[in-house]
C-alpha positions in Angstrom: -86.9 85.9 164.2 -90.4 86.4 162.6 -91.5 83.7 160.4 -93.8 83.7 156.9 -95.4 81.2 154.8 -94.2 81.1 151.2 -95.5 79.4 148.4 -94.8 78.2 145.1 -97.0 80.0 142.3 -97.3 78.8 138.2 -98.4 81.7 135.2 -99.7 80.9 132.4 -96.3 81.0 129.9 -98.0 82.5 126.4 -95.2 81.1 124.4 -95.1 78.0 125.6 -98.8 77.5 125.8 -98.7 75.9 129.3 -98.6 76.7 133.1 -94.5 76.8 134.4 -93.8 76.8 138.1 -91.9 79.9 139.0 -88.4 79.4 140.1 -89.2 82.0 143.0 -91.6 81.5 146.3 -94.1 84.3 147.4 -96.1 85.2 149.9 -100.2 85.2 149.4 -100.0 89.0 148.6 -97.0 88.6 146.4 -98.8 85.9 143.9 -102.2 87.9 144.7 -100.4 90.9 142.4 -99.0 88.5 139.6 -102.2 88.8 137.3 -102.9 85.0 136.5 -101.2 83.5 138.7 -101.8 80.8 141.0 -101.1 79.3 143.8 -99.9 76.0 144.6 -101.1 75.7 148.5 -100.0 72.2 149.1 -96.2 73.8 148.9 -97.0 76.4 151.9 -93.8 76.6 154.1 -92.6 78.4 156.6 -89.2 80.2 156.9 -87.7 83.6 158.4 -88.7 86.7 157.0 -85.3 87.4 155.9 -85.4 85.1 152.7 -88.6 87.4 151.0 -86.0 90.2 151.0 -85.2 90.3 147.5 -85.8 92.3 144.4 -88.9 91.5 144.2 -91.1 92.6 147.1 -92.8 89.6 149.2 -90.6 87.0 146.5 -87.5 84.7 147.2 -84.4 84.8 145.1 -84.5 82.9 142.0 -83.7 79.2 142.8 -84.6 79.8 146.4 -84.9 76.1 148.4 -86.6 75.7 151.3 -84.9 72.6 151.6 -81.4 74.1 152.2 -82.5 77.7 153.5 -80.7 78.5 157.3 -82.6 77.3 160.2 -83.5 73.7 158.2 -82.6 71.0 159.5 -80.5 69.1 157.0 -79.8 65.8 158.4 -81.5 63.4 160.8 -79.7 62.5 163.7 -79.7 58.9 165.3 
């Protein structure tokens, strides 16, 4: 199981006149071809390559959470 470090990314919304997070997470590369877009590097995570097999290459699903992806451990045992 390879692992790769996603990130959370925010554009510049035209409409809106602000930055918005995106609801996805990229790779480095991913975000590098968004023109605009930045990188929030504080959010780097690691996870199995399978969840940047989407649409969208090098992106997440919409609504992806690292929090509840498989392999995380969801509760903390005593």
């Amino acid at each position: 199981m390879t692992k790769v470090k996603v990130y959370q990314f925010e554009c510049y919304d035209i409409m809106s006149d602000q930055f918005i997070r995106s609801k996805r997470w990229a790779t480095t590369a991913a975000i590098a071809r968004i023109p605009g877009a930045t990188q929030i590097l504080e959010s780097g995570i690691e996870v199995d390559e399978r969840v940047i097999e989407s649409d969208i290459e090098g992106m997440t699903q919409i609504g992806f959470n690292p929090g509840t992806a498989s392999g995380f451990q969801r509760e903390i045992e005593d």
